[in-house]
VMD Tcl script that builds the backbone (N, CA, C; Angstrom):
set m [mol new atoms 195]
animate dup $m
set s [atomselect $m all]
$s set {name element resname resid chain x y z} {
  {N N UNK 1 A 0.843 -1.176 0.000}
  {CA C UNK 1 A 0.000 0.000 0.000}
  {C C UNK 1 A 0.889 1.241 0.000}
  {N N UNK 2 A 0.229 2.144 -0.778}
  {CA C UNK 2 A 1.393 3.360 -0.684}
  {C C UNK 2 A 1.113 4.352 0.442}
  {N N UNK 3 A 1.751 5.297 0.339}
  {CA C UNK 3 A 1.142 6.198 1.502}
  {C C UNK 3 A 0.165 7.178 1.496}
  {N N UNK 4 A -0.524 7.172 0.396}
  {CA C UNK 4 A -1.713 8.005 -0.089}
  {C C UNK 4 A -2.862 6.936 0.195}
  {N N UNK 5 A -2.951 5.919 -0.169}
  {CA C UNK 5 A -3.785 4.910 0.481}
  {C C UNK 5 A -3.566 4.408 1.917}
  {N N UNK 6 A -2.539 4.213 2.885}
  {CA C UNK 6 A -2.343 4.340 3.820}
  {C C UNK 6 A -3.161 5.517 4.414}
  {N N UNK 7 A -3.098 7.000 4.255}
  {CA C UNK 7 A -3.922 7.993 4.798}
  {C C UNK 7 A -5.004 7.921 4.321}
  {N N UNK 8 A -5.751 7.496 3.260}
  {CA C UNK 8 A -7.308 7.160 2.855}
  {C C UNK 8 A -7.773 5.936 4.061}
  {N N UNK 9 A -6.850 4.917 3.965}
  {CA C UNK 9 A -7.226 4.110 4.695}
  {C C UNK 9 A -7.867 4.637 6.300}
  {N N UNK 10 A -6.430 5.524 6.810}
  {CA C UNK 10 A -6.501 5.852 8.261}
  {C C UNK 10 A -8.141 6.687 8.056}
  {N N UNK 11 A -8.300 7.733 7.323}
  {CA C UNK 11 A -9.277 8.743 7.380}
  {C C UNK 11 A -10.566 7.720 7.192}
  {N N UNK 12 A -11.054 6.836 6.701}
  {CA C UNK 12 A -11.708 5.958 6.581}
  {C C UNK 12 A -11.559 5.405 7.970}
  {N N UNK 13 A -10.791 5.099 8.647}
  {CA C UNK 13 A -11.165 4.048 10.166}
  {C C UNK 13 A -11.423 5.264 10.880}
  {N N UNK 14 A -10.940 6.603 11.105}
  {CA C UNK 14 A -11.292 7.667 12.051}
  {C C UNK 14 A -13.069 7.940 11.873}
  {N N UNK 15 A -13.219 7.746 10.763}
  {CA C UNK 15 A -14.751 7.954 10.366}
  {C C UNK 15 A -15.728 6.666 10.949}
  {N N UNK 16 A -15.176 5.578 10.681}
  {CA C UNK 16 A -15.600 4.470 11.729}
  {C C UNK 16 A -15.845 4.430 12.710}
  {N N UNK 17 A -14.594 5.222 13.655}
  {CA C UNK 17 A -14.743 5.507 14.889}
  {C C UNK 17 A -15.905 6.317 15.497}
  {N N UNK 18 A -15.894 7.583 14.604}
  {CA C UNK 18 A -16.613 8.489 15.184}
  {C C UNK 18 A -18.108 7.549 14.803}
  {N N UNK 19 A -18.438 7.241 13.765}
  {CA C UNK 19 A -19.630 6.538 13.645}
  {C C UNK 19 A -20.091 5.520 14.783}
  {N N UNK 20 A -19.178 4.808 15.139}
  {CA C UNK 20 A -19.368 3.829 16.553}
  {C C UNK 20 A -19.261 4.692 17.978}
  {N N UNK 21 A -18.883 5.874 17.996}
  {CA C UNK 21 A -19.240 6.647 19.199}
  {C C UNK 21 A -20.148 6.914 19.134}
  {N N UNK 22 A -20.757 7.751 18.084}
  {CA C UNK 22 A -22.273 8.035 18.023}
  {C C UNK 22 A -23.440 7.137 18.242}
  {N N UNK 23 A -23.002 6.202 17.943}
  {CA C UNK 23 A -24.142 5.179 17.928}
  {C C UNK 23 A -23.971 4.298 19.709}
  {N N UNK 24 A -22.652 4.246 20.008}
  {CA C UNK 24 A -22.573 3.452 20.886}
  {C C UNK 24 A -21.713 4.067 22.793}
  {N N UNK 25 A -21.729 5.143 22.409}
  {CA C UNK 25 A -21.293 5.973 23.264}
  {C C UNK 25 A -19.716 5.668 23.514}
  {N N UNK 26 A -19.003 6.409 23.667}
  {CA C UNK 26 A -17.452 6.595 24.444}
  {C C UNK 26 A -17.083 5.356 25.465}
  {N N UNK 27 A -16.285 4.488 25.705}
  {CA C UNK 27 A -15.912 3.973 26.415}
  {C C UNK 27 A -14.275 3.783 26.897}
  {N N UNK 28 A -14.207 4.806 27.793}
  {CA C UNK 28 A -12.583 5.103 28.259}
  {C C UNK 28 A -11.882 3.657 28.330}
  {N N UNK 29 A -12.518 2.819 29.233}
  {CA C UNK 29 A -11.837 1.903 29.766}
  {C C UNK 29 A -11.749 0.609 28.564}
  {N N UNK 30 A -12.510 0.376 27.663}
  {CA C UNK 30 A -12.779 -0.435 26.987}
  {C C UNK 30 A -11.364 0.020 25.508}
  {N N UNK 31 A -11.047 1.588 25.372}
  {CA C UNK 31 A -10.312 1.944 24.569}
  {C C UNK 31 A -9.285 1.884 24.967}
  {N N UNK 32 A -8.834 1.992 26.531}
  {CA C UNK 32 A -7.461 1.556 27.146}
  {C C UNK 32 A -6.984 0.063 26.832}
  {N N UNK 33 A -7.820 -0.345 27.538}
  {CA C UNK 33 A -7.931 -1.955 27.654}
  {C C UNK 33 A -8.917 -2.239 27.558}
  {N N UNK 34 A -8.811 -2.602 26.235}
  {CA C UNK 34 A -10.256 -3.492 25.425}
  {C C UNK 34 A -9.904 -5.060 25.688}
  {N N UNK 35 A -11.746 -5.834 25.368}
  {CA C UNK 35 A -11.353 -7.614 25.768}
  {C C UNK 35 A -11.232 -7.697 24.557}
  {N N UNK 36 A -10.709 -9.156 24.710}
  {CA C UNK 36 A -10.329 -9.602 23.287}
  {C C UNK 36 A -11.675 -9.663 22.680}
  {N N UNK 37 A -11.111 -9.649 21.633}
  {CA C UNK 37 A -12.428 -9.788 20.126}
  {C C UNK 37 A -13.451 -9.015 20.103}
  {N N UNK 38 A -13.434 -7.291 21.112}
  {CA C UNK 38 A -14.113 -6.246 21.286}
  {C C UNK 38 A -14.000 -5.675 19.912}
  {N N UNK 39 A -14.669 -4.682 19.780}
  {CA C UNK 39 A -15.125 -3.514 18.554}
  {C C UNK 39 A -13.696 -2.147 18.827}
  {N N UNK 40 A -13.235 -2.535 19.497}
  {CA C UNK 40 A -12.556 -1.346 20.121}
  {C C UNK 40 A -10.974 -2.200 20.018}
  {N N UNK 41 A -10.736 -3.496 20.795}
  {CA C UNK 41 A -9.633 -4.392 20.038}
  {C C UNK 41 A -8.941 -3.997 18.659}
  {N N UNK 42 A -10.374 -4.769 18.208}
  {CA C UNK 42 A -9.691 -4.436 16.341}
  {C C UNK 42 A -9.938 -3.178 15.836}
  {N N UNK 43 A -10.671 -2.433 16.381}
  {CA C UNK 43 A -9.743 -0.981 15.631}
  {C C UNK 43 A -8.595 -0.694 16.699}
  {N N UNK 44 A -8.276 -0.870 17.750}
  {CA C UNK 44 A -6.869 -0.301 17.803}
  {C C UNK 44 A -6.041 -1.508 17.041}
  {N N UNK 45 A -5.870 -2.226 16.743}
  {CA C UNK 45 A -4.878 -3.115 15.912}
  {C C UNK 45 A -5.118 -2.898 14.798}
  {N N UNK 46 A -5.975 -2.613 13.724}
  {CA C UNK 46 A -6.230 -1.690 12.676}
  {C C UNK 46 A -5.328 -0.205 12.974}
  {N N UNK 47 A -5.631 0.468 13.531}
  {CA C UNK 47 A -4.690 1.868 13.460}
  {C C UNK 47 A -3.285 1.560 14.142}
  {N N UNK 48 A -2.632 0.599 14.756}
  {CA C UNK 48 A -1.491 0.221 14.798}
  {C C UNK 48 A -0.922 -0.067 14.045}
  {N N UNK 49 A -1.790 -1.195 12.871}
  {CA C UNK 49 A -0.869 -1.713 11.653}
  {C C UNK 49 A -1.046 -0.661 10.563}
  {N N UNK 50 A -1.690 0.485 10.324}
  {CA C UNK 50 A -1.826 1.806 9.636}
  {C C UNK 50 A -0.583 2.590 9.848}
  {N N UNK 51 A -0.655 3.057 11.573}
  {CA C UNK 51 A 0.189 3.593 11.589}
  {C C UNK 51 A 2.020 3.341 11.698}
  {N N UNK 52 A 2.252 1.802 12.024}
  {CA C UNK 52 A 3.271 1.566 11.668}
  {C C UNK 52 A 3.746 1.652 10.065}
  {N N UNK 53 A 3.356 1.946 8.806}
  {CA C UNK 53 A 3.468 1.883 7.749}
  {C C UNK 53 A 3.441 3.780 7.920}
  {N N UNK 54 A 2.405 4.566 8.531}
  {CA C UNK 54 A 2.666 5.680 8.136}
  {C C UNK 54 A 4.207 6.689 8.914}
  {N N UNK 55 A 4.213 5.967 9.990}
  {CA C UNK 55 A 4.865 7.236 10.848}
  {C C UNK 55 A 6.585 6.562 10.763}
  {N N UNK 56 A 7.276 7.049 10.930}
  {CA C UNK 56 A 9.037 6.792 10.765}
  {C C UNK 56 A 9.476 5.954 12.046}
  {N N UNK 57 A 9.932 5.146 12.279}
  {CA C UNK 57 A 10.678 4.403 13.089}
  {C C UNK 57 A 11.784 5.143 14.020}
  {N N UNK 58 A 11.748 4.984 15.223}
  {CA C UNK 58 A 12.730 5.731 15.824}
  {C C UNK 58 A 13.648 5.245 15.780}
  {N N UNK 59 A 14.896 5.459 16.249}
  {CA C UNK 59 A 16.381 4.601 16.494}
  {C C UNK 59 A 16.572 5.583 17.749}
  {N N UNK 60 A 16.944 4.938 18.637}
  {CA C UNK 60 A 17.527 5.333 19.726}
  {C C UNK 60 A 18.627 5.490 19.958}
  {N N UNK 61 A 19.130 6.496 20.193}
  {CA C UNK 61 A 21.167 6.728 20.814}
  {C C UNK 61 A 21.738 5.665 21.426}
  {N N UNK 62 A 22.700 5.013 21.242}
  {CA C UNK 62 A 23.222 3.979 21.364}
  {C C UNK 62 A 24.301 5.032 21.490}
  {N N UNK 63 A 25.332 4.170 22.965}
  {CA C UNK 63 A 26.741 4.441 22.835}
  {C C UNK 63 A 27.519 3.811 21.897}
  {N N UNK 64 A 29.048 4.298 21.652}
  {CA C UNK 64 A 29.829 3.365 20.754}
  {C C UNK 64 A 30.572 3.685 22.250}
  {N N UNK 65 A 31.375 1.800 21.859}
  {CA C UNK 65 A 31.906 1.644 22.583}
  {C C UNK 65 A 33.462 1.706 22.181}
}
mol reanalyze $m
mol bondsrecalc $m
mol representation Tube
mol addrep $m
């Protein structure tokens, strides 16, 4: 996927989201720590595997030795 479909994709699940708040109200605790095989689960593992493809990888400072 490129990264123009990558951000169609993301803007498409944010719209999901908001559609399942509306309909199903906010749930803090369920979006922290969702149960398995919740509505809230697989979209955060949906916007994890989105956003690992969109955002840059860190590298951390390492000494040389």
């Amino acid at each position: 996927m490129d990264h123009a479909q990558v951000i169609q994709e993301k803007l498409k699940l944010d719209q999901e989201f908001r559609a399942y708040v509306a309909e199903h109200g906010f749930d803090y605790a369920q979006y922290c720590a969702p149960t398995p095989g919740s509505w809230y689960e697989s979209y955060r593992k949906r916007v994890k595997a989105l956003e690992d493809q969109m955002l840059t990888k860190l590298e951390y400072w390492k000494p040389s030795n």
